[in-house]
PLY file of the C-alpha trace (Angstrom):
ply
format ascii 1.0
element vertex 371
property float x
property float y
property float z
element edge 370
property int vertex1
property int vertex2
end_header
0.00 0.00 0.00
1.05 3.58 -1.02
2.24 5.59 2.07
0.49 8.31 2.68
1.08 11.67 1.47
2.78 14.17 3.99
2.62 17.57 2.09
4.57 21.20 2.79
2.08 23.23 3.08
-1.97 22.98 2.03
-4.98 25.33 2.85
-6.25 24.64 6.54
-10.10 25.27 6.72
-11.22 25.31 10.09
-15.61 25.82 9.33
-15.86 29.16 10.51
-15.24 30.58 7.02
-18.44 28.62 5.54
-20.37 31.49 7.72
-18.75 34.34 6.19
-19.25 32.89 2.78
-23.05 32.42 3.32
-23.27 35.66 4.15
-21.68 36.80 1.04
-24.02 34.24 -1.17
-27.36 35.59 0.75
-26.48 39.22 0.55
-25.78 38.38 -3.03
-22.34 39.85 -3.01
-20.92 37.93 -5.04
-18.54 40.30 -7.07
-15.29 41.89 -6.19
-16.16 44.21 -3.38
-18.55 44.48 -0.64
-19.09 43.77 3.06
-16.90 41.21 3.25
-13.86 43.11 1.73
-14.29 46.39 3.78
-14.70 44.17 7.17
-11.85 42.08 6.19
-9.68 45.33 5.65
-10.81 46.63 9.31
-9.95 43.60 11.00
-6.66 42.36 9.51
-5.46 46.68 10.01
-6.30 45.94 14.06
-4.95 43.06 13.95
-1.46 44.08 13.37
-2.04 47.98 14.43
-2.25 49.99 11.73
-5.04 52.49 10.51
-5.89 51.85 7.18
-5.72 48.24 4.53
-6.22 47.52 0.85
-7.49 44.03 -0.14
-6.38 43.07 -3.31
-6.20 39.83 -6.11
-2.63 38.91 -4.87
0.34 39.63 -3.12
2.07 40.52 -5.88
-0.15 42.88 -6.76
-0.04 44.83 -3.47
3.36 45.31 -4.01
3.19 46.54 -7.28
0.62 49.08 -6.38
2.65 50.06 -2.76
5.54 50.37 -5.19
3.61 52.68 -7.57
2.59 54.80 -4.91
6.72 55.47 -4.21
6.65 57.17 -7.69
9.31 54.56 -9.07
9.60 54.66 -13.00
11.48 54.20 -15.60
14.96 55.21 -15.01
14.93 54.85 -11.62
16.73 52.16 -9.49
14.92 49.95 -6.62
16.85 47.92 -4.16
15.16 44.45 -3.24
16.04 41.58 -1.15
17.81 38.87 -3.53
16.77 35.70 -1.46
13.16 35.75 -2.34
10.38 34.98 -4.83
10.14 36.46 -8.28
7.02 38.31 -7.27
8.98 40.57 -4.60
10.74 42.21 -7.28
8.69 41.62 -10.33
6.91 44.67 -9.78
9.89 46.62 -10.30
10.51 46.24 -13.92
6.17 46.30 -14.38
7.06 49.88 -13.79
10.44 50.29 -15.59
12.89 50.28 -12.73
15.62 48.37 -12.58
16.01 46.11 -9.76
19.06 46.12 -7.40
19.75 43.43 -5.20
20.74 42.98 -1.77
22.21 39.96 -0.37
21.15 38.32 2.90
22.75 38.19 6.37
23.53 35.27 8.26
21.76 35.66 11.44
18.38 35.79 9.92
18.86 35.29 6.33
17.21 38.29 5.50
18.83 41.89 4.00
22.32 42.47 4.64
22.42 45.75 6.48
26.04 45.93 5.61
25.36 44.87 2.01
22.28 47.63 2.17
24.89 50.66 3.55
27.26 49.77 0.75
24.42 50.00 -2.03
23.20 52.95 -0.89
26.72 54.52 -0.61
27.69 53.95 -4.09
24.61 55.37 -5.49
24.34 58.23 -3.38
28.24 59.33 -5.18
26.56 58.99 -8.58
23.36 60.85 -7.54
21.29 58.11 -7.88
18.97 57.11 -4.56
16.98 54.15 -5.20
13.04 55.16 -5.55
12.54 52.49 -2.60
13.44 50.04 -0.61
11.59 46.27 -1.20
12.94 44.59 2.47
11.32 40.78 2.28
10.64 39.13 5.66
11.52 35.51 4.55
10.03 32.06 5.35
8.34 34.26 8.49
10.94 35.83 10.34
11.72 39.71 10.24
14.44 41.76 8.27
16.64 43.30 11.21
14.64 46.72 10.76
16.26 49.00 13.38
19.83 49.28 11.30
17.74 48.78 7.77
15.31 51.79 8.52
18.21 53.84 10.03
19.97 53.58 6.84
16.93 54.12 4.98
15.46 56.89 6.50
19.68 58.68 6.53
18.74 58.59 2.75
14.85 59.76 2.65
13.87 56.14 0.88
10.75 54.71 2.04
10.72 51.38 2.77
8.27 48.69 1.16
8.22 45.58 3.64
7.76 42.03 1.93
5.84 40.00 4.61
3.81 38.17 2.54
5.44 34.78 4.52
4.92 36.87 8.17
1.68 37.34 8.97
1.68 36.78 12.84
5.37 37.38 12.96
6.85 40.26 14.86
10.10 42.81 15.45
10.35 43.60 18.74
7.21 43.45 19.63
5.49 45.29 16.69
4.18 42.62 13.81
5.94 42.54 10.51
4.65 44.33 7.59
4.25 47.42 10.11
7.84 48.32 10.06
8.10 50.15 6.35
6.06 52.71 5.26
3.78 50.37 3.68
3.58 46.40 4.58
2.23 43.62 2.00
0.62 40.48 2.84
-0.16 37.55 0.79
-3.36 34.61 1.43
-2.12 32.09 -1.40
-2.99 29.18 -0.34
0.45 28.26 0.99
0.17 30.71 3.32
-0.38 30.40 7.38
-4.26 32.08 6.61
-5.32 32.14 3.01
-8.46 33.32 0.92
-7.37 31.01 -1.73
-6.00 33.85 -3.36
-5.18 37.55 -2.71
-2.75 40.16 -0.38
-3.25 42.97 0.85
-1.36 46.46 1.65
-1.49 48.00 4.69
-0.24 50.97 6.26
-0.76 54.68 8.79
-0.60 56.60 5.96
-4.74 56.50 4.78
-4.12 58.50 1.52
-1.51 56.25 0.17
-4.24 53.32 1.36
-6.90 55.07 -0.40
-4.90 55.95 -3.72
-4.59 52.21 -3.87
-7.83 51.44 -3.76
-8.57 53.70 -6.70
-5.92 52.23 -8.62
-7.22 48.71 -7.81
-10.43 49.34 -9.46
-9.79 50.58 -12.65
-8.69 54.01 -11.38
-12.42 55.05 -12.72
-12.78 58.87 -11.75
-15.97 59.47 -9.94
-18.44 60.17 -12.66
-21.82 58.78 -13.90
-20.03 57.01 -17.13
-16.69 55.60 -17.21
-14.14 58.45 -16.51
-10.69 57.34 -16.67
-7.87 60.05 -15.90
-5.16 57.58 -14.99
-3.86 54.60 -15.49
-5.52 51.61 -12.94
-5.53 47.81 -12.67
-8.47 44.71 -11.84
-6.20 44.61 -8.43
-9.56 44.41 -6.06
-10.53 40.89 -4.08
-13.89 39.44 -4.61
-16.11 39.83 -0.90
-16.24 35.85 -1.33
-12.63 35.15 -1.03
-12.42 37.97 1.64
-15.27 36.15 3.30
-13.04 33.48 3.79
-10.19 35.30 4.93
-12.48 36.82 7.44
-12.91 32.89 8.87
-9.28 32.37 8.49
-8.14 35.34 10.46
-10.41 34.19 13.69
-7.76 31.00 13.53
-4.67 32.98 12.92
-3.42 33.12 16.59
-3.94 29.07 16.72
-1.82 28.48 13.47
0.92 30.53 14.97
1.01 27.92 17.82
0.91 25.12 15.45
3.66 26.07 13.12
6.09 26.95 16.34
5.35 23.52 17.49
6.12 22.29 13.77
9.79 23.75 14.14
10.60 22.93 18.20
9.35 19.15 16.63
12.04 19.75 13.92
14.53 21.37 16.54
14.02 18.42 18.82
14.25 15.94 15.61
17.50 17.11 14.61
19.49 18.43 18.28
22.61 16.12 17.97
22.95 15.99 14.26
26.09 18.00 13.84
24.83 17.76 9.69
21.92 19.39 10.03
21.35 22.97 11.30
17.87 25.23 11.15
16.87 28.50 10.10
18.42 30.63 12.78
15.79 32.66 14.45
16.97 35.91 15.59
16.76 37.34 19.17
15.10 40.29 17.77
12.04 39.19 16.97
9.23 36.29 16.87
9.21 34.35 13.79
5.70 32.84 12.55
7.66 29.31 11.44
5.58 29.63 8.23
8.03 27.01 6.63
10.79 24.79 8.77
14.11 25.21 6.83
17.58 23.35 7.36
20.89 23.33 6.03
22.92 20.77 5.46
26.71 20.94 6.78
29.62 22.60 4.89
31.15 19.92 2.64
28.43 17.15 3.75
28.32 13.89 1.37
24.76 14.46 1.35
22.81 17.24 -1.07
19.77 19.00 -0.79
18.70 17.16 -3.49
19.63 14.03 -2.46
17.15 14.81 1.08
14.57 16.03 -1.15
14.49 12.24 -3.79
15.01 10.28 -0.19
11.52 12.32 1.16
9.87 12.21 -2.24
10.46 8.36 -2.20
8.58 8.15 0.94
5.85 10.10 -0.42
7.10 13.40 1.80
6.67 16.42 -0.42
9.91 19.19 0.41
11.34 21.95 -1.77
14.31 24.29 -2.22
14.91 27.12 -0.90
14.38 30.26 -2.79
17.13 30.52 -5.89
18.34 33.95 -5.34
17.66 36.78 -7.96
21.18 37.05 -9.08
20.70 33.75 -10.29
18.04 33.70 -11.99
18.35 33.98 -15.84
16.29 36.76 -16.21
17.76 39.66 -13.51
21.57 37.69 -14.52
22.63 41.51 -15.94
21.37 42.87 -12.66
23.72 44.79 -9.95
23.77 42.84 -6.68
25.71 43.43 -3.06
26.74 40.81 -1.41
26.96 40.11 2.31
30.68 40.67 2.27
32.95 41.59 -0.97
35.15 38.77 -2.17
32.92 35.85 -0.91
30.64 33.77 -1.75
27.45 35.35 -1.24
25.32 34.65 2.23
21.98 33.99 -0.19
23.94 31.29 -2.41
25.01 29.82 0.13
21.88 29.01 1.98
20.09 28.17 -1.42
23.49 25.81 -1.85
22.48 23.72 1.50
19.01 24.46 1.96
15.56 22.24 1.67
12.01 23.43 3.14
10.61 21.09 5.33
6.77 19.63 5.34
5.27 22.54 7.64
1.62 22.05 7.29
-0.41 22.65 10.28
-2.34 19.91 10.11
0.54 17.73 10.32
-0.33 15.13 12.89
2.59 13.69 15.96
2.84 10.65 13.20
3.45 12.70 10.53
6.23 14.50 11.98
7.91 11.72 13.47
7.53 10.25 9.39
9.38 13.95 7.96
0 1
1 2
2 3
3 4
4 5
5 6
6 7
7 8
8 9
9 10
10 11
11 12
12 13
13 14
14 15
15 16
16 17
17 18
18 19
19 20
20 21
21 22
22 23
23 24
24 25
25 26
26 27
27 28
28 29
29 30
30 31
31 32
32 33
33 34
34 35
35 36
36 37
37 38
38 39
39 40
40 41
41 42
42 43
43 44
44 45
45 46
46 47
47 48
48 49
49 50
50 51
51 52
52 53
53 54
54 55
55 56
56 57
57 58
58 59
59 60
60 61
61 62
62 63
63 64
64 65
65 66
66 67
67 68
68 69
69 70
70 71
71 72
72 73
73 74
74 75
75 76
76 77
77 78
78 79
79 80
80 81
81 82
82 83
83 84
84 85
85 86
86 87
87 88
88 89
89 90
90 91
91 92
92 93
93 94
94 95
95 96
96 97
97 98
98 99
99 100
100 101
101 102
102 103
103 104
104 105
105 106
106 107
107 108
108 109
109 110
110 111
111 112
112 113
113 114
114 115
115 116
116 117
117 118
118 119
119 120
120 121
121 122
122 123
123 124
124 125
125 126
126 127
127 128
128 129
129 130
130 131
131 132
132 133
133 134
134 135
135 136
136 137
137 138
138 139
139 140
140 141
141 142
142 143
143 144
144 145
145 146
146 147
147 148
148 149
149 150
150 151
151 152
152 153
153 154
154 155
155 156
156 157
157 158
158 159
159 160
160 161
161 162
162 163
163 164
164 165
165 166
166 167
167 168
168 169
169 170
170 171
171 172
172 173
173 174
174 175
175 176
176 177
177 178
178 179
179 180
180 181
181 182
182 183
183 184
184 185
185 186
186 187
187 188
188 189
189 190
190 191
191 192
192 193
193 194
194 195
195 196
196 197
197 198
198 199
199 200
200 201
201 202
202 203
203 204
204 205
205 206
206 207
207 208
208 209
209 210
210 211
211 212
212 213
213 214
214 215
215 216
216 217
217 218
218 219
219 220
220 221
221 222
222 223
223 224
224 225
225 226
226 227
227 228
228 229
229 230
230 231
231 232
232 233
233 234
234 235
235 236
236 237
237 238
238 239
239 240
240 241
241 242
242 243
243 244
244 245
245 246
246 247
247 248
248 249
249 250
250 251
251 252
252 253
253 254
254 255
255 256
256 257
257 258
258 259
259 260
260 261
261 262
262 263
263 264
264 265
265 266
266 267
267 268
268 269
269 270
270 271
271 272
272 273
273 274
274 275
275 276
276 277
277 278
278 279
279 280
280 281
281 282
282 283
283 284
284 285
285 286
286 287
287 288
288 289
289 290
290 291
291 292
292 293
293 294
294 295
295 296
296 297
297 298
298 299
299 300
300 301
301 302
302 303
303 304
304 305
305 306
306 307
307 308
308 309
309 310
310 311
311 312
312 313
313 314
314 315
315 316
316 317
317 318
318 319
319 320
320 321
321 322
322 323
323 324
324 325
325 326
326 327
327 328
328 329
329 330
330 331
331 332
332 333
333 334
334 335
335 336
336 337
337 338
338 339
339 340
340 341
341 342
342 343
343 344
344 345
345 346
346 347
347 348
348 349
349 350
350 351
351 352
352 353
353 354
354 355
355 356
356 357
357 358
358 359
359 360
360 361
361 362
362 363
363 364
364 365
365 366
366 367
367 368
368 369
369 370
């Protein structure tokens, strides 16, 4: 008999949600906005603190439109974590920039502040400032914000933060994606709440909020026929999916629970095993532990890959971890700071040793003694 499957991460529906969604069905709001979207907004803002929220189709298309409100364009430069997914900085070039990538750190494997202060030196001698900032929170644990906004805020760049993995997660004390001038969110449905699809901006500043909105829904000008003065985008979230988020969010605190005990299982797993190390987790901040990551030792016998085929033969689903941006084939040409100059860089390196662990919260005790 076929073992059974132990996946990395699936949608975890918890029944609350159907009650949201039957309210969008018997109010007959079943197109993008509504109820559902405006009380979604409200609650996910006080949540995490902060006054206002935009819910839109996906998490990259919050960033797209928080980058568009920076003004970035077409001959302008943005610098963006490189140890990431394509849609942190894919927004960039929607817009014209050109990306400029900043290698991670090895206490948290997020931006280099070191690698940051260098980039910003060099273009600040050839008059150049980057438009913004794109600082990703990865796999759920915070960029090391207090040196990354000083730097930022020496130079007058705002800062766009990436948490679209840290929902839940904080930096001392205050929750991730309220640390930049404007924070994204993403509800895939590989994330720890999801509405299927969507993200969401949020932010204090309620005019940027609002701008984004109006963008998000065709930018139409408020008129009795279609009035279009700018440029907008089909960005909005339908008040179903938000319906759902709305059931997801009620579960949110209880997730964050389950995917720390995912990791201390892993920790406890693996204490001992001089060949495997985790994630580090900062003493800065409280990681959500949306995915458990290791590394394998310096010079081991054993690959990622190999991990990954001996998992995948046991029907144990695991990945890679992000491929850094300067790797990729299409931002090869791209500038890029590493960690330190003259080694290899701290983003390779993890990618190198890395795999992503099953981290699925409805992993049962079985199923993590199995992974």
């Amino acid at each position: 008999m076929d073992k059974k499957p132990i996946r990395l991460i699936t949608p975890h529906m918890h029944g609350e949600e159907i009650k949201f969604v039957n309210e969008a069905f018997e109010s007959n709001w079943i197109a993008p906005l509504g109820p559902q979207v405006d009380a979604f907004e409200q609650e996910v803002a006080a949540y995490v603190g902060v006054k206002a929220a935009a819910a839109l189709s996906s998490g990259t298309a919050a960033i797209h439109l928080a980058l568009k409100i920076t003004g970035a364009g077409r001959g302008d430069v943005v610098f963006c974590s490189t140890l990431t997914f394509a849609g942190s900085c894919n927004p960039i070039v929607y817009e014209g920039a050109e990306p400029i990538f900043i290698d991670s750190e090895p206490d948290s494997w997020n931006m280099s502040p070191d690698a940051l202060e260098r980039a910003f030196s060099d273009c600040s001698r050839v008059k150049r400032l980057p438009r913004a900032v794109i600082v990703v929170d990865i796999y759920g644990q915070s960029a090391n914000f207090g040196p990354i906004l000083d730097i930022c805020s020496t130079y007058g760049v705002p800062v766009i933060e990436d948490a679209v993995e840290a929902l839940g997660a904080k930096y001392q004390g205050r929750h991730c994606g309220t640390l930049g001038d404007l924070g994204i969110y993403s509800f895939n449905g590989n994330k720890i709440i999801t509405t299927s699809g969507g993200g969401m901006v949020v932010s204090d500043d309620e005019a940027a909020i609002r701008k984004i909105k109006f963008w998000s829904t065709q930018a139409k000008d408020p008129a009795r026929h279609y009035e279009h003065s700018e440029l907008g985008y089909n960005y909005r979230i339908s008040n179903v999916l938000a319906a759902i988020g709305r059931g997801q969010l009620r579960v949110l605190d209880k997730r964050l629970e389950q995917k720390k005990r995912i990791y201390e299982s892993y920790k406890a797993g693996f204490a001992g095993i001089d060949e495997i190390g985790l994630m580090p987790v900062a003493a800065y901040g409280e990681p959500n532990h949306w995915l458990s990551v290791i590394t394998l030792a310096e010079g081991s016998r054993v690959s990622p890959l190999d991990v990954m085929l001996a998992l995948e033969n046991e029907n144990i689903e695991s990945r890679p971890v992000w491929k850094p941006m300067q790797l990729q084939p299409f931002y090869k040409n791209c500038r890029f700071y590493p960690h330190r100059d003259g080694r290899k860089s701290v983003s390779e390196d993890i990618f190198d040793r890395g795999v992503c662990l099953p981290s699925d919260t409805k992993l049962t005790d079985e199923d993590l003694e199995r992974s």
